[in-house]
Backbone and ligand atoms as CSV (ligand in chain L), in Angstrom:
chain,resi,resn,atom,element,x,y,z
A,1,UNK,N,N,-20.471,-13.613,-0.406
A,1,UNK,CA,C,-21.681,-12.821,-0.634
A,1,UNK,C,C,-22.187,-13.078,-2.066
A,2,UNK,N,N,-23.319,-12.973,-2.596
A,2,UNK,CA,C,-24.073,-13.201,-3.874
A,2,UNK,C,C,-25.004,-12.252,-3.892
A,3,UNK,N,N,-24.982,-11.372,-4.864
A,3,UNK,CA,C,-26.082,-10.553,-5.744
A,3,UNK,C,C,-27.536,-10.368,-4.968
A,4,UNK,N,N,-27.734,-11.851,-4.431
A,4,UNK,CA,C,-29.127,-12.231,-4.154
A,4,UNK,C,C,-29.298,-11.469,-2.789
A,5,UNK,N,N,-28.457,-11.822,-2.427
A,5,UNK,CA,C,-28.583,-10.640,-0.957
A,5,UNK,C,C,-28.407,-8.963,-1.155
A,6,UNK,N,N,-28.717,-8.883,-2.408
A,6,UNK,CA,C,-29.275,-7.069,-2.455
A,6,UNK,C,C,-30.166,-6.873,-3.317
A,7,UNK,N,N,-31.032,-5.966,-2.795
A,7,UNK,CA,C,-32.394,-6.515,-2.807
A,7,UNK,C,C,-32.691,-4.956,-2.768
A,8,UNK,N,N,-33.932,-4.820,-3.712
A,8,UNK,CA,C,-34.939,-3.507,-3.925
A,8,UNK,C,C,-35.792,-3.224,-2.305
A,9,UNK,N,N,-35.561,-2.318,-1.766
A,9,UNK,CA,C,-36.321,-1.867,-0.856
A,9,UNK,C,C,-37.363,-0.945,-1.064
A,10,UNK,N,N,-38.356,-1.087,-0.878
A,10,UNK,CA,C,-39.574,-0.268,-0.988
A,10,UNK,C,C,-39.265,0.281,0.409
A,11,UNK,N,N,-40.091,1.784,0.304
A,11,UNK,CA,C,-40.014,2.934,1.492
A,11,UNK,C,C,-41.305,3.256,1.796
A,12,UNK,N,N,-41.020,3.890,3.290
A,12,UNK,CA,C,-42.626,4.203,3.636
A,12,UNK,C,C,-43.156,5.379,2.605
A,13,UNK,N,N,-44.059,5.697,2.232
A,13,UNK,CA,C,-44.466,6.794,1.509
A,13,UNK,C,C,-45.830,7.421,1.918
A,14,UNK,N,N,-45.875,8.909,2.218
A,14,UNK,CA,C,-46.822,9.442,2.965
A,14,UNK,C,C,-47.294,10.202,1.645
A,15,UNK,N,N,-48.924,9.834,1.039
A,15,UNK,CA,C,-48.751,10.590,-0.221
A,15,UNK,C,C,-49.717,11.703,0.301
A,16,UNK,N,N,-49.354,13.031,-0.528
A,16,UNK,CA,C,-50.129,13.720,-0.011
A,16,UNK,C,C,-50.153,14.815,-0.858
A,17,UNK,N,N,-51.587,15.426,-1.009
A,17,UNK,CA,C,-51.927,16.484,-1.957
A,17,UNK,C,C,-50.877,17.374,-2.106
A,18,UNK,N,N,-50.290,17.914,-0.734
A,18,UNK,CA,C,-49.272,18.871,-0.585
A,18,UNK,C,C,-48.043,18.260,-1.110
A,19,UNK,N,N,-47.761,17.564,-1.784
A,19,UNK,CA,C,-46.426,16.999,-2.350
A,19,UNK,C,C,-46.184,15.436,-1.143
A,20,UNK,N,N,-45.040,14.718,-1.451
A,20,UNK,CA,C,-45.266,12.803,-0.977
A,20,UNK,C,C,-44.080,13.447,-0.128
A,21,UNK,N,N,-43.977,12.092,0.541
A,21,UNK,CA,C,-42.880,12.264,2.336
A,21,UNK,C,C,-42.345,10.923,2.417
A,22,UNK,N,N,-41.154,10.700,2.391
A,22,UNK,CA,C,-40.757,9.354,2.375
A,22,UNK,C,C,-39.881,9.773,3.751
A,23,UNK,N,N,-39.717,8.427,4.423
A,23,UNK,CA,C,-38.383,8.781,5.408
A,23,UNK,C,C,-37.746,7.132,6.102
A,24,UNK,N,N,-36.979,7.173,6.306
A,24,UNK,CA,C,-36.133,6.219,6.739
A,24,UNK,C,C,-35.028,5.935,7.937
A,25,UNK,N,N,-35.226,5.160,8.724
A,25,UNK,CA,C,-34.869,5.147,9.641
A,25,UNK,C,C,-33.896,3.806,9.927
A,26,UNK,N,N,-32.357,4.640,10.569
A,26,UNK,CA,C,-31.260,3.065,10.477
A,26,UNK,C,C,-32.097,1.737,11.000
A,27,UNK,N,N,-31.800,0.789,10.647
A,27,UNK,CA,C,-31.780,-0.599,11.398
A,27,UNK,C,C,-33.532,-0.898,11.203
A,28,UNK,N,N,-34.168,-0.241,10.308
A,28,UNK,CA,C,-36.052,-0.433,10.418
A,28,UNK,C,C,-36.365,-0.517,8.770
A,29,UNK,N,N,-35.487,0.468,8.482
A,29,UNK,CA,C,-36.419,0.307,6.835
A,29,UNK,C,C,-35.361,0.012,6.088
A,30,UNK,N,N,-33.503,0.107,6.325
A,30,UNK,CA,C,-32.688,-0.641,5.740
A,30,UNK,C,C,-31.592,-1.133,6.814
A,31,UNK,N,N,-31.812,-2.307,6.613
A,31,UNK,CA,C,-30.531,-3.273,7.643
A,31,UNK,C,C,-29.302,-2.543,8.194
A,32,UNK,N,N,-29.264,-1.637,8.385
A,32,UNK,CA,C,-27.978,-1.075,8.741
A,32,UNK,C,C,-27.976,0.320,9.184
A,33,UNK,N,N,-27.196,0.820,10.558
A,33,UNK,CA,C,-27.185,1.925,10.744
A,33,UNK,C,C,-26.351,2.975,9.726
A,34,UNK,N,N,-27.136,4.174,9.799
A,34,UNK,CA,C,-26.559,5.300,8.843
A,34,UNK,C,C,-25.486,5.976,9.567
A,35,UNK,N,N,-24.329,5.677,9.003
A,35,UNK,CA,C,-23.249,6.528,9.375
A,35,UNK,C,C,-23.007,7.749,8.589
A,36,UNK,N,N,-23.125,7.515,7.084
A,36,UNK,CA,C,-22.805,8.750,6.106
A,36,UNK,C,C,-23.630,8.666,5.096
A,37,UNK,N,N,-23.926,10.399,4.562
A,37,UNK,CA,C,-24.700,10.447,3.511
A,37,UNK,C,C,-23.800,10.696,2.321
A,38,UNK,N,N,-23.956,10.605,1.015
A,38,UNK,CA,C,-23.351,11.050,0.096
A,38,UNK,C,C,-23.892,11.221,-1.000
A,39,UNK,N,N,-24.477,12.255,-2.237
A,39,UNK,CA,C,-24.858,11.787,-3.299
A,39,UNK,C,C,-23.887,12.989,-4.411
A,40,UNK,N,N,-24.382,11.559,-5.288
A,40,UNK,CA,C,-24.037,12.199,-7.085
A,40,UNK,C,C,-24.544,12.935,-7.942
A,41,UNK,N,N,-24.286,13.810,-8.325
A,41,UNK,CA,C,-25.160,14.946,-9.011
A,41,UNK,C,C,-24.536,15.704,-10.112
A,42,UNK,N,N,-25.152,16.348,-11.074
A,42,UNK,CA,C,-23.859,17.070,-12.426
A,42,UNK,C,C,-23.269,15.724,-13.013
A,43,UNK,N,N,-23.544,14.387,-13.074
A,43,UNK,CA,C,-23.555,13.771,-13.713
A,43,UNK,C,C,-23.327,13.674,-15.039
A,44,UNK,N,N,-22.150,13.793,-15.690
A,44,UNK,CA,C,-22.777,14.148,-17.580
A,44,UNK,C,C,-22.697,13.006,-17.710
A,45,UNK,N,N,-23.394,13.141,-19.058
A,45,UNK,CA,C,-24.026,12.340,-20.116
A,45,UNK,C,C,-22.893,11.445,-20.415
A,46,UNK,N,N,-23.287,10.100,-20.397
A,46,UNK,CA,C,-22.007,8.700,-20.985
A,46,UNK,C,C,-21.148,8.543,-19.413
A,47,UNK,N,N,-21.273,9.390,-18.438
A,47,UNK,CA,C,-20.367,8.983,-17.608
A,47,UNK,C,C,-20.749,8.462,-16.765
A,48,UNK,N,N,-19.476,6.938,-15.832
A,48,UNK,CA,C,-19.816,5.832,-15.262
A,48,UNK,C,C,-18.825,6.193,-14.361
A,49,UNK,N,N,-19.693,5.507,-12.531
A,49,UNK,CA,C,-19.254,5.933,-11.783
A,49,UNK,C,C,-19.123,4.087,-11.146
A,50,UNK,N,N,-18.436,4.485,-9.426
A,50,UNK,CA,C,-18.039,2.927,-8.946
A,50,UNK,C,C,-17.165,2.386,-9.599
A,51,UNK,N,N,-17.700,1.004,-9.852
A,51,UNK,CA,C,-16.047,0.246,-10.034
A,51,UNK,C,C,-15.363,-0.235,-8.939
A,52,UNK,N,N,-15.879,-0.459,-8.342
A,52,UNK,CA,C,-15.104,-0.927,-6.888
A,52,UNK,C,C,-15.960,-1.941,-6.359
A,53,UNK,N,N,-16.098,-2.681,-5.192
A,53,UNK,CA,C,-16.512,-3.831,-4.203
A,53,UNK,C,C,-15.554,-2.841,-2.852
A,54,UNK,N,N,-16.710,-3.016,-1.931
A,54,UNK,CA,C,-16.465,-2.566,-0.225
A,54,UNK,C,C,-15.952,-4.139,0.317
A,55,UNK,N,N,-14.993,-3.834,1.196
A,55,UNK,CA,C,-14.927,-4.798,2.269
A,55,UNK,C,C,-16.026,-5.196,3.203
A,56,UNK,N,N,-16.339,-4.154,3.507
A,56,UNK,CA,C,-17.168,-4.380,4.548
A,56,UNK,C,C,-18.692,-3.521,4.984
A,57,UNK,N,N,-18.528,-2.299,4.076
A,57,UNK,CA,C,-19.461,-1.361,4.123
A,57,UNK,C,C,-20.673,-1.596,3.350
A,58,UNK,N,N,-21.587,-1.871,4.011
A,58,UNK,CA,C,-23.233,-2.088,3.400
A,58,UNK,C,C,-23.583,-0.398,3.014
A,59,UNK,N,N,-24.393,-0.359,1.997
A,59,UNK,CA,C,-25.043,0.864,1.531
A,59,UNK,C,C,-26.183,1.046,0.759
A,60,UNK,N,N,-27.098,1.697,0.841
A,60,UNK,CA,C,-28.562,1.954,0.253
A,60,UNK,C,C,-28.367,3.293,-0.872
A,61,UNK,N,N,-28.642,2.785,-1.978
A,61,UNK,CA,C,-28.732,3.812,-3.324
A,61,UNK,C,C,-30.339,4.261,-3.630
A,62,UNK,N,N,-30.227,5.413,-3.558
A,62,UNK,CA,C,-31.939,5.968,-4.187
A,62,UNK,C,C,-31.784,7.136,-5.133
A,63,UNK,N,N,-32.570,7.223,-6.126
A,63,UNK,CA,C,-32.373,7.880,-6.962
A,63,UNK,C,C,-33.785,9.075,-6.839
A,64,UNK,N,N,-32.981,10.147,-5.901
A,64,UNK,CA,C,-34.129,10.915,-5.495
A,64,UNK,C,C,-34.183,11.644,-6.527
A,65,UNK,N,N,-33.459,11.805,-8.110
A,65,UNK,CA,C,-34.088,12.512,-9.135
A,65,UNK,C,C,-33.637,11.753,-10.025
A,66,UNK,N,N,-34.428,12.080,-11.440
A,66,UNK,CA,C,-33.938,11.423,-12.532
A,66,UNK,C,C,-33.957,9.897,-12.668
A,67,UNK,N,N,-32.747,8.836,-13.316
A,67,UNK,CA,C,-32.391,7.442,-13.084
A,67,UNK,C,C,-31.526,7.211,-13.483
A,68,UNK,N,N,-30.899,5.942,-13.247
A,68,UNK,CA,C,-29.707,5.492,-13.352
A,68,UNK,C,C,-29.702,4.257,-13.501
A,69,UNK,N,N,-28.507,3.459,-13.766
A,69,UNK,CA,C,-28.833,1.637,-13.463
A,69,UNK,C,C,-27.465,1.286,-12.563
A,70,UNK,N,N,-27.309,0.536,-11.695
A,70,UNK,CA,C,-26.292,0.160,-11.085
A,70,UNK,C,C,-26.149,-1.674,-11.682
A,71,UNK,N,N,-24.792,-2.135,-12.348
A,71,UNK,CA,C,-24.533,-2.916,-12.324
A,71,UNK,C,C,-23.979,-3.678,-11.039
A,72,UNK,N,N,-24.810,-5.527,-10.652
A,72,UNK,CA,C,-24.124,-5.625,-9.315
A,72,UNK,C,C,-23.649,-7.144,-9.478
A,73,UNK,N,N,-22.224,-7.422,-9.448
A,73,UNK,CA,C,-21.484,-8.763,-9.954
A,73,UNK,C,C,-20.824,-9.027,-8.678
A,74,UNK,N,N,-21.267,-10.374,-8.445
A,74,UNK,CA,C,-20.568,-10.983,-7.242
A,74,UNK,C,C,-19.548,-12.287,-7.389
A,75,UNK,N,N,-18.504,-11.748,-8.785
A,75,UNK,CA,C,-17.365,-12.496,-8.834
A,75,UNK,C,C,-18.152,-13.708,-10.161
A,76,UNK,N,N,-19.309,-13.952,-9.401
A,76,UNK,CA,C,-19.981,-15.747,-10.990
A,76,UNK,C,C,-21.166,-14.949,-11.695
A,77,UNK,N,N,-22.030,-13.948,-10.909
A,77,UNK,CA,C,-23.326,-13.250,-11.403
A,77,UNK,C,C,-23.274,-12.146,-11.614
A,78,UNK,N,N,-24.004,-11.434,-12.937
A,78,UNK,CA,C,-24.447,-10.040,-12.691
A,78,UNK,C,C,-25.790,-9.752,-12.822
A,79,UNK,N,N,-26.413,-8.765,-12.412
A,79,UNK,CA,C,-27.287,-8.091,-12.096
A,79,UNK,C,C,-27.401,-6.728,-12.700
A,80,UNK,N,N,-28.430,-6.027,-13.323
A,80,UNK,CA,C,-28.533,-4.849,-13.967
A,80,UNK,C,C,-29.699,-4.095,-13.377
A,81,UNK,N,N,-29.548,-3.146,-12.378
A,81,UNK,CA,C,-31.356,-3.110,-11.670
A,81,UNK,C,C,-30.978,-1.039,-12.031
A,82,UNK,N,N,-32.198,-1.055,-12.157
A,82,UNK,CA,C,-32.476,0.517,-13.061
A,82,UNK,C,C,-32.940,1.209,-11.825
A,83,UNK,N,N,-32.398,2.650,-11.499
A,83,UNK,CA,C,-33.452,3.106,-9.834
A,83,UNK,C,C,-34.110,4.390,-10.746
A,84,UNK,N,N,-35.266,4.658,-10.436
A,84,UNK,CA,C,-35.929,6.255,-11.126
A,84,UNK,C,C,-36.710,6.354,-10.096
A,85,UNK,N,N,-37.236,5.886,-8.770
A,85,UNK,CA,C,-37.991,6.573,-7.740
A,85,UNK,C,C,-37.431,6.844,-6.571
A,86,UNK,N,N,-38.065,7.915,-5.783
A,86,UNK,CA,C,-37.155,8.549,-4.409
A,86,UNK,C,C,-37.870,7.540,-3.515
A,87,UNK,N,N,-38.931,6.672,-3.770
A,87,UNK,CA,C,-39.978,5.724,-2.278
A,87,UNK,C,C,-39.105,4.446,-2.443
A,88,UNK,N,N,-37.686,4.249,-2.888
A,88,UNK,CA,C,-37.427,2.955,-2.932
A,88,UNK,C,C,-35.893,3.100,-3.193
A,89,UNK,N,N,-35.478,2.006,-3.196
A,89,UNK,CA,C,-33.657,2.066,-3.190
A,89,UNK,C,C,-33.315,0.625,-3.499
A,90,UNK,N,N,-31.698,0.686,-3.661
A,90,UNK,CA,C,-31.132,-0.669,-3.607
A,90,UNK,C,C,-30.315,-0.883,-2.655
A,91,UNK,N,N,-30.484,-1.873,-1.591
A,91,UNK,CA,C,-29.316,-2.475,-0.949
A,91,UNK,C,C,-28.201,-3.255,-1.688
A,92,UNK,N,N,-26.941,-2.817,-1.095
A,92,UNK,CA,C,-25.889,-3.611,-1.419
A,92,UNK,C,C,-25.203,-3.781,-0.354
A,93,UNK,N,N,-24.685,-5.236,-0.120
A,93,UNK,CA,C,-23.857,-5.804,1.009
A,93,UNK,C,C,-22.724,-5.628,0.746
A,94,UNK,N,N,-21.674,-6.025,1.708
A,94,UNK,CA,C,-20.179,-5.647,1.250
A,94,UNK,C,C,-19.897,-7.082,0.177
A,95,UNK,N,N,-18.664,-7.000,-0.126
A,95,UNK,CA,C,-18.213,-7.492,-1.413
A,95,UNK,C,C,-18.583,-7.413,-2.574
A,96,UNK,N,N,-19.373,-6.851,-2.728
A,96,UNK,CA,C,-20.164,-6.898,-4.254
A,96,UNK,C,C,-19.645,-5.934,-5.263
A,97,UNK,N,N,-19.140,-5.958,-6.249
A,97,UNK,CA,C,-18.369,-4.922,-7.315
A,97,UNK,C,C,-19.704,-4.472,-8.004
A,98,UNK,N,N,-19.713,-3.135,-7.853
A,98,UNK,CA,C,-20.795,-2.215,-8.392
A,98,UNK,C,C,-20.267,-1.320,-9.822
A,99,UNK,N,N,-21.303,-0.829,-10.504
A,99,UNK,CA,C,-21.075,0.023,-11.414
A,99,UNK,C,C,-22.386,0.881,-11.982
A,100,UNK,N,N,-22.053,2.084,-12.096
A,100,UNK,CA,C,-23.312,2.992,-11.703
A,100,UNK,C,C,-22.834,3.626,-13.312
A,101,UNK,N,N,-24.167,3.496,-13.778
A,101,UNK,CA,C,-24.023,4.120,-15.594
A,101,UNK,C,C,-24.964,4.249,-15.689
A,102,UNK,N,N,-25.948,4.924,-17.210
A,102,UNK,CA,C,-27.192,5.043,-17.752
A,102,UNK,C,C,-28.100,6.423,-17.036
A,103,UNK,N,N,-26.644,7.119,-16.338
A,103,UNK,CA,C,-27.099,8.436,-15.909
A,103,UNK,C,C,-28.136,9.263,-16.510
A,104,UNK,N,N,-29.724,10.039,-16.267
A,104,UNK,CA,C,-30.401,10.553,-16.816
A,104,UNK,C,C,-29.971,11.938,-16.562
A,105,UNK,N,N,-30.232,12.595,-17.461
A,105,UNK,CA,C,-29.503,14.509,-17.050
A,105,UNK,C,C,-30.510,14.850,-15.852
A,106,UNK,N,N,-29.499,15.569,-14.978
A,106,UNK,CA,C,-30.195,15.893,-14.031
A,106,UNK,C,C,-30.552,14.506,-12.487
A,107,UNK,N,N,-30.292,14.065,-12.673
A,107,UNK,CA,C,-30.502,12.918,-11.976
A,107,UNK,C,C,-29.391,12.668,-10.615
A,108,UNK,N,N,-29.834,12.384,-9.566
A,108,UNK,CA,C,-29.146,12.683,-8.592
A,108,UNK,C,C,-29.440,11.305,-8.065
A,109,UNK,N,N,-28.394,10.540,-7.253
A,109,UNK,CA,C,-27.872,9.508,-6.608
A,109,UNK,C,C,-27.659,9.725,-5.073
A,110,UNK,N,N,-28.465,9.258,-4.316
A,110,UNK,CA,C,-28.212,9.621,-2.638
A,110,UNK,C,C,-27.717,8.418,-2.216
A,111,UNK,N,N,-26.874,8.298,-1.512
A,111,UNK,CA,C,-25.869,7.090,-0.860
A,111,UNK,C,C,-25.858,6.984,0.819
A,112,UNK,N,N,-27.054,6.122,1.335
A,112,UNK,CA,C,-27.115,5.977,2.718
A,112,UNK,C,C,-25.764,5.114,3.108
A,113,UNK,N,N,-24.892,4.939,3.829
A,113,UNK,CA,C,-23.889,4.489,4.155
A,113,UNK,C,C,-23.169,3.797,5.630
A,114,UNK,N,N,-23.140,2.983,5.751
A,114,UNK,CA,C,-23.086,2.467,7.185
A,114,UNK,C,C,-21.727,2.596,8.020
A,115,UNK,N,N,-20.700,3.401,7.469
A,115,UNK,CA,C,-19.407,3.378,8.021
A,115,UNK,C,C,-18.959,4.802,7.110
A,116,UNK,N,N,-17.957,5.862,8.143
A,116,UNK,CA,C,-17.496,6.929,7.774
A,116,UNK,C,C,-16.430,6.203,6.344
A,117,UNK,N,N,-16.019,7.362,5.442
A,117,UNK,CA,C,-15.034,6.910,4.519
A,117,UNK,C,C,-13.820,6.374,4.621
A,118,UNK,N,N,-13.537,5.312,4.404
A,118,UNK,CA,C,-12.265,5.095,4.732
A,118,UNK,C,C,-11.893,3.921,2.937
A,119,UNK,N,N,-10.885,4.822,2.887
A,119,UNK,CA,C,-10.184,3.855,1.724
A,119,UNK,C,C,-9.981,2.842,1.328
A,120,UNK,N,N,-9.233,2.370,2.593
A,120,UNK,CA,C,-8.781,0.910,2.864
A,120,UNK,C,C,-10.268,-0.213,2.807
A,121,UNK,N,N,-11.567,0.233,2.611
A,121,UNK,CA,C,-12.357,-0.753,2.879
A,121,UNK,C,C,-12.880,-0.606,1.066
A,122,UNK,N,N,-12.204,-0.194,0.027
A,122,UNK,CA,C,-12.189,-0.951,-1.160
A,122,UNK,C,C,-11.600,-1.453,-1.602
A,123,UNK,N,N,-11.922,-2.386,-2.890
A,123,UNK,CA,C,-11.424,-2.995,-3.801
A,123,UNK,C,C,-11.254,-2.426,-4.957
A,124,UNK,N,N,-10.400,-1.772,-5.493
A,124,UNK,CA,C,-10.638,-0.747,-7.061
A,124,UNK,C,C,-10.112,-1.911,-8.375
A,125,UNK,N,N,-9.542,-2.651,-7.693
A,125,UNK,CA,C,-9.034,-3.875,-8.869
A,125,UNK,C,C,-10.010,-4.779,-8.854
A,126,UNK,N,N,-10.647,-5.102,-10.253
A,126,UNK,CA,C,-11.116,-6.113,-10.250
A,126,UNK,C,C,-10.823,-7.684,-9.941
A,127,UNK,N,N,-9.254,-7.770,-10.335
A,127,UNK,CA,C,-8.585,-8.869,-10.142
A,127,UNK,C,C,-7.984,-8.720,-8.681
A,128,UNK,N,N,-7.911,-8.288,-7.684
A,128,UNK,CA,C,-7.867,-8.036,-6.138
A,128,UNK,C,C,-9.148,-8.775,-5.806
A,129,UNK,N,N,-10.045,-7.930,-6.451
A,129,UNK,CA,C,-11.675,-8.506,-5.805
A,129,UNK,C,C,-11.749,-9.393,-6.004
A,130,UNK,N,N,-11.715,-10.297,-6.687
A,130,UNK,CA,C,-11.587,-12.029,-7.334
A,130,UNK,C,C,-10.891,-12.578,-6.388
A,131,UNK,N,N,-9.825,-12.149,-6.781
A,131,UNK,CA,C,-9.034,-12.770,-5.569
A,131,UNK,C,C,-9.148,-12.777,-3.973
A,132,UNK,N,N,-9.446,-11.587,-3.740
A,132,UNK,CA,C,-10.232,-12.110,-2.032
A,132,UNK,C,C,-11.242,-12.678,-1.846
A,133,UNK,N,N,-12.294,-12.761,-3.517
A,133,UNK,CA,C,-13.618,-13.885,-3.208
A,133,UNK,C,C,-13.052,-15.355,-3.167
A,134,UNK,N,N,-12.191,-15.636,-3.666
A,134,UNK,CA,C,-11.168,-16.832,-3.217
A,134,UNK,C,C,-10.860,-17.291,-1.945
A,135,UNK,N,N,-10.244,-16.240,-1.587
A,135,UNK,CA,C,-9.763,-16.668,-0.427
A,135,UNK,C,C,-10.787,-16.749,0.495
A,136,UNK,N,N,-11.764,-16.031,0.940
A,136,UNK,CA,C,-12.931,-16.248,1.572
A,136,UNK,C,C,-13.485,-17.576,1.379
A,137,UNK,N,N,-13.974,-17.836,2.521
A,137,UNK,CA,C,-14.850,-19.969,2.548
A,137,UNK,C,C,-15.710,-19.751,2.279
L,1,T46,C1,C,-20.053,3.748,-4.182
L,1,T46,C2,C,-20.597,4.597,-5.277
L,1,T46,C3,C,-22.064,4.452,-5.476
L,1,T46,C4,C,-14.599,11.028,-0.143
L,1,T46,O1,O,-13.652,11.767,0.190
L,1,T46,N1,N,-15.611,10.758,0.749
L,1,T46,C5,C,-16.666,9.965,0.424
L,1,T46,O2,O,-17.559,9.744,1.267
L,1,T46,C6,C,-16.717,9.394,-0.891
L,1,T46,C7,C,-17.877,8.486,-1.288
L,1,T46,C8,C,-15.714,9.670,-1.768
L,1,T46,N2,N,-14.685,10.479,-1.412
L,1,T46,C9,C,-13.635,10.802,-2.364
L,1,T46,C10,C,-12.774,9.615,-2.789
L,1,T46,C11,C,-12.382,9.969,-4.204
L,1,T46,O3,O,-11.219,10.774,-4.184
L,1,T46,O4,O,-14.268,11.269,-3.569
L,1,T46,C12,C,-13.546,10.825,-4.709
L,1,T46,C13,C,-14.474,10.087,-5.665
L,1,T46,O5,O,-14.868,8.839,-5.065
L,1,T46,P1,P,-15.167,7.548,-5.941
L,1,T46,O6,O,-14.308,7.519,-7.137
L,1,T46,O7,O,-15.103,6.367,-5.029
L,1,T46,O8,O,-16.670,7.841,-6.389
L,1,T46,P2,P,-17.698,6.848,-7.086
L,1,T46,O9,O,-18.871,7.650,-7.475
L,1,T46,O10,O,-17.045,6.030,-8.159
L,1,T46,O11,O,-18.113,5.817,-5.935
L,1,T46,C14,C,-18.907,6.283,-4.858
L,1,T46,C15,C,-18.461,5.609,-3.558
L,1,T46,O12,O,-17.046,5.797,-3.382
L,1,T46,C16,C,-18.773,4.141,-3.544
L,1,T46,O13,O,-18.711,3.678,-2.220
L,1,T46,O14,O,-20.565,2.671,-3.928
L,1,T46,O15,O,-20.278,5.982,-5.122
């Protein structure tokens, strides 16, 4: 997998006097069905979240308040992409070692997710993750 395959998604956006309407639907507006939601919130200040690479679990990050930056390194590249709007997100494919920092106070992280939690489908070592980008053809 490479960096290049995660990619800024723009969202539908319904704007409207009465306040905007975004919505999203598995397999139409991000490649993958939604199995789980999750977000980050109470965030303090200086603190960095992730650190890990999924086996196998694809996931969509939106930053429905505030912003953040997610670092995204695929073993040779990194990537630094900043999220501050709720009409848009970042895809990430599996393998990719993430790192979520540059927390704004108040700022909340929603995590669309394509597979229930399961442990076994990270990498928390960086040098693990290397090493299975190895072994992979
Ligand atoms: C990711 C980034 C953006 C659960 O029990 N269920 C869950 O669905 C999740 C996501 C976590 N947990 C437990 C596992 C740990 O004991 O919550 C604890 C904190 O999880 P973690 O240290 O993995 O949290 P983050 O913020 O570093 O990473 C999370 C996701 O785990 C990860 O997939 O991409 O957010």
């Amino acid at each position: 997998m490479n960096i290049d395959l995660c990619a800024i998604i723009d969202l539908p956006k319904i704007s409207d006097p009465r306040g905007n309407l975004t919505f999203i639907e598995s397999n139409r507006h991000i490649p993958f069905e939604i199995r789980r939601v999750y977000y980050l919130y109470d965030v303090p200040g200086g603190a960095e979240r992730g650190g890990h690479a999924h086996k196998t679990l694809h996931q969509f990050l939106i930053a429905m308040s505030g912003s953040f930056d997610v670092v995204l390194d695929d073993g040779r590249n990194k990537k630094r992409v900043h999220l501050n709007r709720s009409y848009y997100g970042l895809y990430i494919c599996p393998m990719i070692w993430r790192e979520l920092d540059n927390f704004s106070s108040g700022s909340v992280c929603m995590v669309l997710s394509s597979n229930f939690y399961n442990e076994s489908d990270y990498y928390r070592s960086y040098e693990e993750y290397l090493a299975a980008l190895e072994m992979s053809p």
